[in-house]
C-alpha positions as CSV (number, residue, x, y, z in Angstrom):
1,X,179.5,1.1,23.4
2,X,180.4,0.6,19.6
3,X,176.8,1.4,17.6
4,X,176.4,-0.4,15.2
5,X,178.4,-3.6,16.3
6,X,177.1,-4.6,19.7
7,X,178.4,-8.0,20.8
8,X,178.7,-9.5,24.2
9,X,180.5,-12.7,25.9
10,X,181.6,-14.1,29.2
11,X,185.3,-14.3,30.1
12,X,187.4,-15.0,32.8
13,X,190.8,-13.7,31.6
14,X,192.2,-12.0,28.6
15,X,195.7,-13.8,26.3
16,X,197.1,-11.0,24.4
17,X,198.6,-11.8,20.9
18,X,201.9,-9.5,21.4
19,X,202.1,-9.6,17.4
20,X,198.9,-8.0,17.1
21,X,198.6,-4.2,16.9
22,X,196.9,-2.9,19.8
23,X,195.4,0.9,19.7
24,X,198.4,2.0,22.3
25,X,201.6,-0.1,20.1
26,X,199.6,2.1,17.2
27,X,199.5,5.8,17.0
28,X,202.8,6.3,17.1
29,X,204.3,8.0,13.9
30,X,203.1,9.8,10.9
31,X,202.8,6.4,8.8
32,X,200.1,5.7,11.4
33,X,198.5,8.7,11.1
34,X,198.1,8.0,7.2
35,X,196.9,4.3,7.8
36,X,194.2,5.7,10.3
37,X,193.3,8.1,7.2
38,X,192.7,5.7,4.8
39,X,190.8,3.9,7.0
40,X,188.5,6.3,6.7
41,X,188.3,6.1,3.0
42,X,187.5,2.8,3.3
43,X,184.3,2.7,4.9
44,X,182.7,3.9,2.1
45,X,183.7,0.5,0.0
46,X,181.5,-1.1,2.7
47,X,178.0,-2.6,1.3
48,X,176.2,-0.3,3.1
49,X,177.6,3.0,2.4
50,X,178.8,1.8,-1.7
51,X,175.2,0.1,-2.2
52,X,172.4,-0.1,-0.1
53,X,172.6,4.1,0.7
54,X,171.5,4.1,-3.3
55,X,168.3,2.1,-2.5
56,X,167.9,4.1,0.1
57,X,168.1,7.5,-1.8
58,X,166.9,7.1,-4.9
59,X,164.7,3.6,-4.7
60,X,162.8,4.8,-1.6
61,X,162.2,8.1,-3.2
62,X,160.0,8.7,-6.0
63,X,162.5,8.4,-8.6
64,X,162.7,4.5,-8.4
65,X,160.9,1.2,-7.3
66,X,161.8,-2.4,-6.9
67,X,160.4,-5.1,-8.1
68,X,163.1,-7.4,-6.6
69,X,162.1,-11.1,-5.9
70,X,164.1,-10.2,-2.6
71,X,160.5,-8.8,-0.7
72,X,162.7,-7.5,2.0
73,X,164.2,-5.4,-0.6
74,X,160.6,-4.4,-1.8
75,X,159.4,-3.7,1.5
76,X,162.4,-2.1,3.0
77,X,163.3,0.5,0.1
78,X,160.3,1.0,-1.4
79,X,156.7,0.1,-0.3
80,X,157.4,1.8,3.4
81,X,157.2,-1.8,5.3
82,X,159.5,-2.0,8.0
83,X,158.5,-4.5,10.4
84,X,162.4,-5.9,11.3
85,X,164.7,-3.3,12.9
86,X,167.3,-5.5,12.5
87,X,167.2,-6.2,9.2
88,X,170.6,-5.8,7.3
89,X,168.8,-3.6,4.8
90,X,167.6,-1.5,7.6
91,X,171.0,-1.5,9.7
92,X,173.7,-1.1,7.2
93,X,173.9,2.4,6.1
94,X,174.0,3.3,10.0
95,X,175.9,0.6,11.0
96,X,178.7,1.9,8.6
97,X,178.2,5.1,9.3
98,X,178.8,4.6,13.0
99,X,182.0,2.9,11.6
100,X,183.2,5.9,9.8
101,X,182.8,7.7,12.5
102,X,184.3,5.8,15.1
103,X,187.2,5.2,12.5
104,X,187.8,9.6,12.1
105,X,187.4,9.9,16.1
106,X,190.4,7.5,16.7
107,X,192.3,10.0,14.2
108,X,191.1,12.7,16.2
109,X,192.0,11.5,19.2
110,X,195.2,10.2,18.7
111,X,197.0,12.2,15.6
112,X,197.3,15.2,18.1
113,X,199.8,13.3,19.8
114,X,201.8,12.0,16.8
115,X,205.0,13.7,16.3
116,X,205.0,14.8,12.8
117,X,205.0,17.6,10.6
118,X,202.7,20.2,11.8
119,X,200.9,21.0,8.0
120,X,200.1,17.6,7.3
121,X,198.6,17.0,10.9
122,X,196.8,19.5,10.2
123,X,195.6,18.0,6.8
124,X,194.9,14.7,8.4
125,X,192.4,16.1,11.1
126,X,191.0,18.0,8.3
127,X,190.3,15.2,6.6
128,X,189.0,13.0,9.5
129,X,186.8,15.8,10.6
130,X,185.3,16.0,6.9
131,X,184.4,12.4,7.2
132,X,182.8,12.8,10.0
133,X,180.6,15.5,9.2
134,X,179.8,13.2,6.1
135,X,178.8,10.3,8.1
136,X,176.6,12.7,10.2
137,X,175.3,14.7,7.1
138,X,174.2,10.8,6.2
139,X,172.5,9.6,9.9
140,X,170.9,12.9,10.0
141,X,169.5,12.8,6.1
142,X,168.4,8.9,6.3
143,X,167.8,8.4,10.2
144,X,167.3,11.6,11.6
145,X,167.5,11.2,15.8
146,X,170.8,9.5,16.3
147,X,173.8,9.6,19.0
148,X,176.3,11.8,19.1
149,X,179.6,10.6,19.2
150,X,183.5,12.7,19.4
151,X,185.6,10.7,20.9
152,X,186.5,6.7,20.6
153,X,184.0,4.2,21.0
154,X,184.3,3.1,24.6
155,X,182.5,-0.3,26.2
156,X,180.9,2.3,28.9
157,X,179.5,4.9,26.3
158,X,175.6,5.2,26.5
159,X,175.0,8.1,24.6
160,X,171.5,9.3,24.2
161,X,169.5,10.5,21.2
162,X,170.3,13.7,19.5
163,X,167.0,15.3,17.4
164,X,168.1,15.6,13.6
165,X,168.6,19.6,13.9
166,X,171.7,18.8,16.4
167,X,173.1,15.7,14.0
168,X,173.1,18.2,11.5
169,X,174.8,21.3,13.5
170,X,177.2,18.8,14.4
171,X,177.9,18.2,10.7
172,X,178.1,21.6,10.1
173,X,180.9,22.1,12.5
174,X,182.6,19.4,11.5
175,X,182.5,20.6,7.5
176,X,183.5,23.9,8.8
177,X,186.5,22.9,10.9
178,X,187.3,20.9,7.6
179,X,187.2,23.6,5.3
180,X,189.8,26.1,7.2
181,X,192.2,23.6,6.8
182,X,192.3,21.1,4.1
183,X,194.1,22.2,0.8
184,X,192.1,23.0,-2.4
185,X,193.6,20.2,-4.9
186,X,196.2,17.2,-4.1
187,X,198.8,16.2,-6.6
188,X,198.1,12.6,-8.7
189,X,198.9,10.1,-5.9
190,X,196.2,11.9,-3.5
191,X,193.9,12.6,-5.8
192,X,190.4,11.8,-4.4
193,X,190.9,13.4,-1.0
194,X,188.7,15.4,0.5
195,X,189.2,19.3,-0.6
196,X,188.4,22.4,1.2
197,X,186.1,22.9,-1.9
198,X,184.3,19.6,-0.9
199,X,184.0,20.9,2.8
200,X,182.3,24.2,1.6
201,X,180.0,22.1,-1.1
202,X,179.0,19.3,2.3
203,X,178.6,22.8,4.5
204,X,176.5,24.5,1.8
205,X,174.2,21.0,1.6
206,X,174.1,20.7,5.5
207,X,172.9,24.2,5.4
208,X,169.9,23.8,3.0
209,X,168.6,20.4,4.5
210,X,167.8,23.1,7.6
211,X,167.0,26.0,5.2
212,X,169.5,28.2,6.4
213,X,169.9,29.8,3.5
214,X,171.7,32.6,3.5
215,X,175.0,30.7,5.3
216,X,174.4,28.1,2.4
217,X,175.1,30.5,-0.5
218,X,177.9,31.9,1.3
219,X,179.5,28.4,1.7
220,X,178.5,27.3,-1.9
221,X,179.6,31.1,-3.0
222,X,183.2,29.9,-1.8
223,X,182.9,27.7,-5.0
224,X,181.2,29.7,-7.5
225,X,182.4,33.3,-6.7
226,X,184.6,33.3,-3.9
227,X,188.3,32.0,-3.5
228,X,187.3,28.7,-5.3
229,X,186.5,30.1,-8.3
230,X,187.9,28.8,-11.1
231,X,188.8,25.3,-9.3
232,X,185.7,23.8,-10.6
233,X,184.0,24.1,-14.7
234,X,181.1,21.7,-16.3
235,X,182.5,19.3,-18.5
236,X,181.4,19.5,-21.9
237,X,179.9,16.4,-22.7
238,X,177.2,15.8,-20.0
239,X,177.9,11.6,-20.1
240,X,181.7,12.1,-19.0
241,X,180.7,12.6,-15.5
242,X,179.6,9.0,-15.2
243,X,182.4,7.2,-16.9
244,X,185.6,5.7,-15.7
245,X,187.4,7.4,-18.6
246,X,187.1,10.7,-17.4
247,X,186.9,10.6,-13.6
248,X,188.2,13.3,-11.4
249,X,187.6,15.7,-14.1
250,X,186.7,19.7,-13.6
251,X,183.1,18.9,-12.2
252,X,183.8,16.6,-9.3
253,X,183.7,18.5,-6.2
254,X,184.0,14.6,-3.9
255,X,184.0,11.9,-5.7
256,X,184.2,8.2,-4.3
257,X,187.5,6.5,-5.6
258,X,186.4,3.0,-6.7
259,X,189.1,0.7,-7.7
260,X,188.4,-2.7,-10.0
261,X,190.5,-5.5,-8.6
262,X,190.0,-9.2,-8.2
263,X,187.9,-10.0,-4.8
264,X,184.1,-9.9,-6.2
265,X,182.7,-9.8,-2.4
266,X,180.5,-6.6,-1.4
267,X,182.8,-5.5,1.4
268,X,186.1,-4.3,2.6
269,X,186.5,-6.6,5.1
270,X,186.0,-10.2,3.6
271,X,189.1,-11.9,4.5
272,X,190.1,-15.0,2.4
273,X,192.4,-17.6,4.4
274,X,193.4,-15.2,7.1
275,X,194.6,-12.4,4.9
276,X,193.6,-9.2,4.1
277,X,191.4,-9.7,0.5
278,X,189.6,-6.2,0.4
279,X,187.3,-4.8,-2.2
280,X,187.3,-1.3,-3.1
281,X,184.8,-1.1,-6.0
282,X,181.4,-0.7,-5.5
283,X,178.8,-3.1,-5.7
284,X,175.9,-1.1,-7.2
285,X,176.0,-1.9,-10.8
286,X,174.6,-6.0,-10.5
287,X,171.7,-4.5,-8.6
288,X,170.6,-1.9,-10.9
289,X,171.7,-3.4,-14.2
290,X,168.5,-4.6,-16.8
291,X,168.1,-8.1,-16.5
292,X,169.7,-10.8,-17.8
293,X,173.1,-8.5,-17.0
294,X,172.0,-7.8,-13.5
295,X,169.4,-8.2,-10.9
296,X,167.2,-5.7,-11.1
297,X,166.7,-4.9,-7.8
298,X,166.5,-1.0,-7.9
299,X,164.8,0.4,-10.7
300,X,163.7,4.1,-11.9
301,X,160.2,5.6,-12.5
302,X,158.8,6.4,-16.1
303,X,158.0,9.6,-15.1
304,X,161.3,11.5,-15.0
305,X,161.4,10.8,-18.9
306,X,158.9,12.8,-19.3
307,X,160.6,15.5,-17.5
308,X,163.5,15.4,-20.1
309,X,161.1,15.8,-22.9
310,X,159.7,18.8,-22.0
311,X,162.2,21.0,-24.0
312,X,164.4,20.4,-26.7
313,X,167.8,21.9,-27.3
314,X,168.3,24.9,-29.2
315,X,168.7,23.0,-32.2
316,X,166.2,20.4,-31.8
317,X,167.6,17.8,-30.4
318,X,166.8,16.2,-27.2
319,X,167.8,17.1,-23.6
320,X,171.0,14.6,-24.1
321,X,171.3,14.0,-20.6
322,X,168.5,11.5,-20.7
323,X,170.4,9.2,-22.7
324,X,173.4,9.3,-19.7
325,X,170.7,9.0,-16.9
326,X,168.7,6.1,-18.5
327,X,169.1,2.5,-20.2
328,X,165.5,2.5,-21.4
329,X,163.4,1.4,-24.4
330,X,165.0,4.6,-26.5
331,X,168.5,5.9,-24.9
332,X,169.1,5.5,-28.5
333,X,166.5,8.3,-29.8
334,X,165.3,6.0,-32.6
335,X,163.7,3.8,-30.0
336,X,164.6,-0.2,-28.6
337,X,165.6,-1.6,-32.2
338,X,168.9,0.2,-31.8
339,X,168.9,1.1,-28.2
340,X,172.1,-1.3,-26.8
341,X,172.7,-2.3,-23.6
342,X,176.0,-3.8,-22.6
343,X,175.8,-4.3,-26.8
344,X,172.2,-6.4,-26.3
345,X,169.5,-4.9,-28.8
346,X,167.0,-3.5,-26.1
347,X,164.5,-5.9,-27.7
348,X,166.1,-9.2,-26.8
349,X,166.4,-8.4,-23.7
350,X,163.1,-10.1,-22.2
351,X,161.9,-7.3,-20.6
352,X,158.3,-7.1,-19.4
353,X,155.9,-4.7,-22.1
354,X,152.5,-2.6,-21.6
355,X,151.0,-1.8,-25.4
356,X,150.2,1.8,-24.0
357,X,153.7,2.5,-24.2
358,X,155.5,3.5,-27.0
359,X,158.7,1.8,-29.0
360,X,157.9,-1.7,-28.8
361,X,155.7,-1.1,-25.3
362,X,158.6,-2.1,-23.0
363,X,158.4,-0.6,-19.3
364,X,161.5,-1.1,-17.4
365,X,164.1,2.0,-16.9
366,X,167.1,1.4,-15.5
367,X,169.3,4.2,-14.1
368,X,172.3,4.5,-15.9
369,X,175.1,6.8,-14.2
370,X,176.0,4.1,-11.8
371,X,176.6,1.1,-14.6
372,X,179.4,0.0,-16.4
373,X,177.7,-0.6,-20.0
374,X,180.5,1.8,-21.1
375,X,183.8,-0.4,-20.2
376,X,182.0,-4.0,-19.8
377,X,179.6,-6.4,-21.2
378,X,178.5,-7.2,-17.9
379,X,178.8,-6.5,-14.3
380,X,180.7,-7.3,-11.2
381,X,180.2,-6.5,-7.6
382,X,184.0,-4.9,-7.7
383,X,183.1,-1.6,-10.2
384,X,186.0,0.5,-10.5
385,X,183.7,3.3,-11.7
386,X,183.9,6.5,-9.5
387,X,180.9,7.7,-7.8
388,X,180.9,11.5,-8.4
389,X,178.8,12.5,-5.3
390,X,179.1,16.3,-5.5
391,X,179.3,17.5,-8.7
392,X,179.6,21.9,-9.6
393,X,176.4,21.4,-11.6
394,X,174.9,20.6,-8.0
395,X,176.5,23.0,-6.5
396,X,175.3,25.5,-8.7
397,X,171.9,24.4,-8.7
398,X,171.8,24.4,-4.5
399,X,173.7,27.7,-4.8
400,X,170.6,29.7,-7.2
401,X,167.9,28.0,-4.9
402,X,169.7,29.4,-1.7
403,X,169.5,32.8,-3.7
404,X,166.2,32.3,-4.7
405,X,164.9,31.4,-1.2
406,X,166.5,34.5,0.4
407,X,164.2,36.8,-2.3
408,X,167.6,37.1,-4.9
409,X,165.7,35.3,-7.7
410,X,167.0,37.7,-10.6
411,X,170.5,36.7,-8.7
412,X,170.1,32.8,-9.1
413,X,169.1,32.9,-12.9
414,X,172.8,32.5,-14.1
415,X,173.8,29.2,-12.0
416,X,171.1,27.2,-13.5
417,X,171.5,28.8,-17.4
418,X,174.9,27.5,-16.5
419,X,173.8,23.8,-16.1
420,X,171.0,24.5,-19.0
421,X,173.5,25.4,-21.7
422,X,175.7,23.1,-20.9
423,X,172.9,20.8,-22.1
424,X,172.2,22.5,-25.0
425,X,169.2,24.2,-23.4
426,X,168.1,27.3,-24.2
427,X,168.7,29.7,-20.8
428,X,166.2,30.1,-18.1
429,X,166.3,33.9,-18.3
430,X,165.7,33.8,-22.0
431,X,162.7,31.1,-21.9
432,X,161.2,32.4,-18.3
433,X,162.2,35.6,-17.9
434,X,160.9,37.3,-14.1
435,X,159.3,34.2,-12.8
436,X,158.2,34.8,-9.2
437,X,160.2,33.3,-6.0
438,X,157.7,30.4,-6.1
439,X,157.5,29.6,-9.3
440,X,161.2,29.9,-9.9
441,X,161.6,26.8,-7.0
442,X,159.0,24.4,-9.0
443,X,161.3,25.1,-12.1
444,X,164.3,24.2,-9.8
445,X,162.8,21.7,-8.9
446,X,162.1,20.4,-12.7
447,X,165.9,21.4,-12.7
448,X,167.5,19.1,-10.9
449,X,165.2,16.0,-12.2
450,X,166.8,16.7,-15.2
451,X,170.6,17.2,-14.1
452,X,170.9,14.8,-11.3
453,X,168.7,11.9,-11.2
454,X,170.3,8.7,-10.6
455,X,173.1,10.4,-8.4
456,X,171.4,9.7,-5.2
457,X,170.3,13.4,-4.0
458,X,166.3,13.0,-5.0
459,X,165.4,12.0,-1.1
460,X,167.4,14.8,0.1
461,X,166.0,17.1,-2.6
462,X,162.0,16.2,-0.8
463,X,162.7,16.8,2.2
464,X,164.0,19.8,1.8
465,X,161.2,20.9,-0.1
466,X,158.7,19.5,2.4
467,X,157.0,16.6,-0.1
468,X,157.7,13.9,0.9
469,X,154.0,12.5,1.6
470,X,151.0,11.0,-0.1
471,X,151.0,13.9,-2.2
472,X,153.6,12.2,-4.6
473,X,151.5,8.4,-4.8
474,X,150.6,9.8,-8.5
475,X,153.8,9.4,-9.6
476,X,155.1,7.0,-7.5
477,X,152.4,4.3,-6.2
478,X,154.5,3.5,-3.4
479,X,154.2,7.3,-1.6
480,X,150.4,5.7,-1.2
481,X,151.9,3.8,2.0
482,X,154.3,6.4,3.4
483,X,152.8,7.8,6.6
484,X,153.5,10.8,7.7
485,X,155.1,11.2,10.9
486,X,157.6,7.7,10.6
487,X,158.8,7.6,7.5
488,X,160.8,10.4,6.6
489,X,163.1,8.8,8.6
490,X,164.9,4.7,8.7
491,X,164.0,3.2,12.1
492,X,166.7,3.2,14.7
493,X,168.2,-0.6,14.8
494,X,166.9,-2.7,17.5
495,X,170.1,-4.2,18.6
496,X,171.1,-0.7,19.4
497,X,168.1,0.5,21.4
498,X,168.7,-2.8,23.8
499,X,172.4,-1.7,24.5
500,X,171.9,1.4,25.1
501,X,169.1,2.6,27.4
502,X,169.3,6.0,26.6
503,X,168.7,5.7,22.9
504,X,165.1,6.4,21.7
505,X,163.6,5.0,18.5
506,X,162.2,7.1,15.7
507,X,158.5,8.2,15.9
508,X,156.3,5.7,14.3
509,X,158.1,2.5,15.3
C-alpha cells in the first residue's frame, strides 16, 4: 500500500509501454542513482510540504491566524475544526511526506546494488536516509501516530500505527546514520545538499521534541564546539537570512533550494501537454502577502510585536529584527506613512483599522521572511527565494536550552548572547545575570519569539514546552477551541484508515 495515494480499479490484463521506465529497466547505473536523489529534493516543491506545512506551523500556532474567505482554511489551520479527514488541507503535508519517504526507500533499496563508486554511494544513502528522517521528524511533529515504513511501497503493505515516540526514534536513526556519512560542505553545483552538519542540527531537534537532552547538546555541540566548528557564523545583518541575495550564506545549516522559473502552478508535478513542466519555487508568498499583493490567507498575531519592543539595542535603537520578521503598520520605525510594501505606502493599502491602535490604527501583520517585497512588486506561486529552515542562530538557541535543561545554565548563557549581539542586544549575562533554570527557559522562550518567528518552528517550540492548550487563548483567541487530548496532533486521513486496517486514527477524531 502507497499512503497517501490510495487508488483502486478492476483489470483483466496489463499492456506494458516498453518505452516507459519501469523500477527494474531503472536502477541500473550511478546516473540513476542521482536521478532517484533528486527526486527526493523535489518533494519538498510539492504544495504540501513548500506551503501548507507553513499554515500548519506557524498559522495553527499562536503566532498567526487566518482570516481567509477560504473557511476551510480558517477552520483547518486555525480555529481547531476539523470535521473532513480528507480534506486536501488536512492530507497534504502527510500525503507528501509519505512521498518523500517512499521516494528515499527506493534509493535505499536499490542504490546498494548499483555499481558505482563506493564514496559517492555512500553519499547518496546518506542523503536519502537524511530525508527520510526529515519526512519522519515532520509526521511525528504535525501527526504524531503514523506508519512506519523502510522499504518500497508495496500493494500488500498494511502497516500499523507507530505512537509518536517510535516516529521520532526512527528519525533519529535515520539523522544519525546520515551524519556518519554525508560530507560537511559541497562545491557550487551541489550546494544545497544535505550536510552532515544538517544531520547533527535534524538529530539535535529530534532529540529535544522528546527532551532528551543531554544527546541533543552533544549533537548540536557537533556544530557549535565540536568538529563543526567554524563551518557555520551569524551573518551580520539579521534581514540577509531571508533574502535571495544572500542565500546559502554562513548561517544556513538546510536550507530549501527554491528556483524562479516560468510554470506558476503550486506543484512539481503539473504536466502541461504531456511533458514534464515542474515548479520548483515555493508557493508561500501569494498566501501570506498584505492584500491587494496577495491573499491573505495566513497571517501573524500583534502580540509578538510587543515581544520585540521590550528592549532596545545598546544604542537605542530598536530590536531590528522586527522590521525582517514583519510587514506591519511601522516596519519602517516612523510608522505607516513611510512604511512600504512591495513600494505601496502602508496607508493605501486598504487594510482594516482599530482606533486603539497606534500609527494610523491599522491591524493586520503580515510575516515577512517568506515574501519577496525585496526582488518584486508582487508575488508569484514560483518564488525563487530559499527557505532557510535550520539556521546556527537556531541551533544555538536549542543548544543553551539543552544546557539549561540538564542544570548547565551558567553553560548556555553564551549561545544566546551570541544571537543577542548579533542584534545589537545587550548580552543575557550582562542584563540577567544568575537567573535560575526556570526562569532562564521563559527568557528562552522570549528568545526565540524574537529570533525566529515566521520560520515555521513556533508549533514545534510548544510542544516541547508543554503549552499548547487553552492556556495561550489570551494571546491567541483561537487556543480557546483547542482541546486537549486531539489537537496537538492533525487527524490521520480517512482514505488511509479504509485501506489499511491496521492503521488507527488520532485520539479525538
Amino acid at each position: 500500500m502507497v499512503l497517501g495515494a490510495v487508488t483502486g480499479c478492476k483489470k483483466d490484463f496489463q499492456l506494458t509501454d516498453t518505452s516507459e521506465v519501469t523500477t527494474q529497466s531503472f536502477w541500473k547505473t550511478a546516473s540513476d542513482a542521482l536521478q532517484g536523489i533528486n527526486a527526493i529534493y523535489s518533494t519538498y516543491h510539492r504544495e504540501g510540504l513548500a506551503r501548507n506545512l507553513y499554515f500548519m506551523t506557524m498559522v495553527r500556532a499562536d503566532e498567526g491566524y487566518s482570516t481567509s474567505p477560504n473557511t476551510d482554511i480558517v477552520n483547518t489551520y486555525d480555529v481547531f475544526n476539523i470535521t473532513d479527514y480528507t480534506d486536501y488541507l488536512v492530507t497534504s503535508v502527510y500525503q507528501d511526506d509519505y512521498i518523500g519517504i517512499n521516494r528515499c526507500n527506493q534509493v535505499l533499496d536499490n542504490v546498494p546494488n548499483i555499481d558505482m563508486d563506493a564514496t559517492l554511494k555512500a553519499q547518496y544513502l546518506g542523503e536519502a536516509k537524511f530525508w527520510r528522517g526529515f519526512f519522519y521528524y515532520n509526521l511525528a511533529t504535525m501527526y504524531g501516530n503514523v506508519a512506519i515504513m523502510l522499504h518500497t511501497s508495496q500493494p500488500t503493505d498494511y502497516p500499523p500505527t507507530s505512537p509518536q515516540d517510535s516516529v521520532f526514534m526512527q528519525a533519529e536513526r535515520d539523522f544519525t546514520d546520515a551524519a556518519a556519512v554525508l560530507p560537511t560542505s559541497y562545491d557550487a553545483a551541489d550546494v544545497g545538499r544535505a550536510t552532515a552538519g544538517a544531520a547533527y542540527a535534524m538529530l539535535g531537534k529530534t532529540y529535544m521534541q522528546t527532551h532528551q537532552y543531554a544527546q541533543a547538546a552533544t549533537a548540536f555541540a557537533w556544530l557549535v564546539t565540536g568538529p563543526g566548528q567554524g563551518l557555520y557564523s551569524l551573518m551580520p545583518n539579521y534581514r540577509s537570512n531571508f533574502v535571495q541575495a544572500s542565500e546559502n550564506n554562513a548561517e544556513s545549516v538546510l536550507e530549501w533550494q527554491n528556483a524562479l522559473n516560468p510554470n506558476d502552478s503550486h506543484d512539481d508535478d503539473t504536466q502541461t501537454s504531456g511533458t514534464q513542466d515542474l515548479n520548483y519555487g515555493t508557493s508561500i508568498p501569494p498566501f501570506f502577502a498584505p492584500a491587494p499583493i496577495g491573499f491573505t490567507d495566513g497571517q501573524a498575531r500583534r502580540w509578538p510585536v510587543w515581544e520585540f519592543l521590550q528592549e532596545t539595542t545598546t544604542t537605542g535603537q530598536r530590536d531590528p529584527r522586527l522590521a525582517a520578521t514583519f510587514l506591519y503598520d511601522s516596519t519602517d520605525v516612523r510608522g505607516p506613512a513611510y512604511t512600504l510594501a512591495y513600494g505601496i505606502i502602508w496607508n493605501n493599502l486598504g487594510l482594516a483599522t482599530d482606533p486603539s491602535v497606534p500609527h494610523g490604527n491599522i491591524t493586520e501583520v503580515c510575516f515577512r521572511k517568506q515574501l519577496d517585497d525585496s526582488t518584486m512588486t508582487g508575488e508569484v506561486f514560483h518564488s525563487g527565494n530559499n527557505n532557510r529552515y535550520v539556521r546556527y542562530a537556531d541551533v544555538l538557541l536549542l543548544y543553551a536550552e539543552a544546557l539549561n535543561a540538564q542544570g548547565q545554565t551558567a553553560a548556555a548563557y553564551p549561545y544566546v548572547d551570541m544571537v543577542r549581539e548579533r542584534a545589537g542586544l545587550a548580552s543575557l549575562t550582562s542584563v540577567m545575570p544568575g537567573l535560575s533554570q526556570s526562569d532562564f527557559l521563559n527568557q528562552l522562550k522570549h528568545e526565540r519569539i524574537t529570533e525566529l518567528t515566521g520560520e515555521g518552528h513556533r508549533w514545534e517550540d510548544l510542544a516541547r514546552w508543554g503549552d499548547l492548550g487553552t492556556g495561550l487563548a489570551y494571546r491567541d483567541p483561537s487556543f480557546a477551541y483547542f482541546k486537549a487530548g486531539r489537537d496537538e496532533f492533525m487527524p490521520i486521513p480517512q482514505y488511509d484508515l479504509d485501506a489499511n486496517p491496521n492503521l488507527k486514527q488520532n485520539p479525538g477524531y
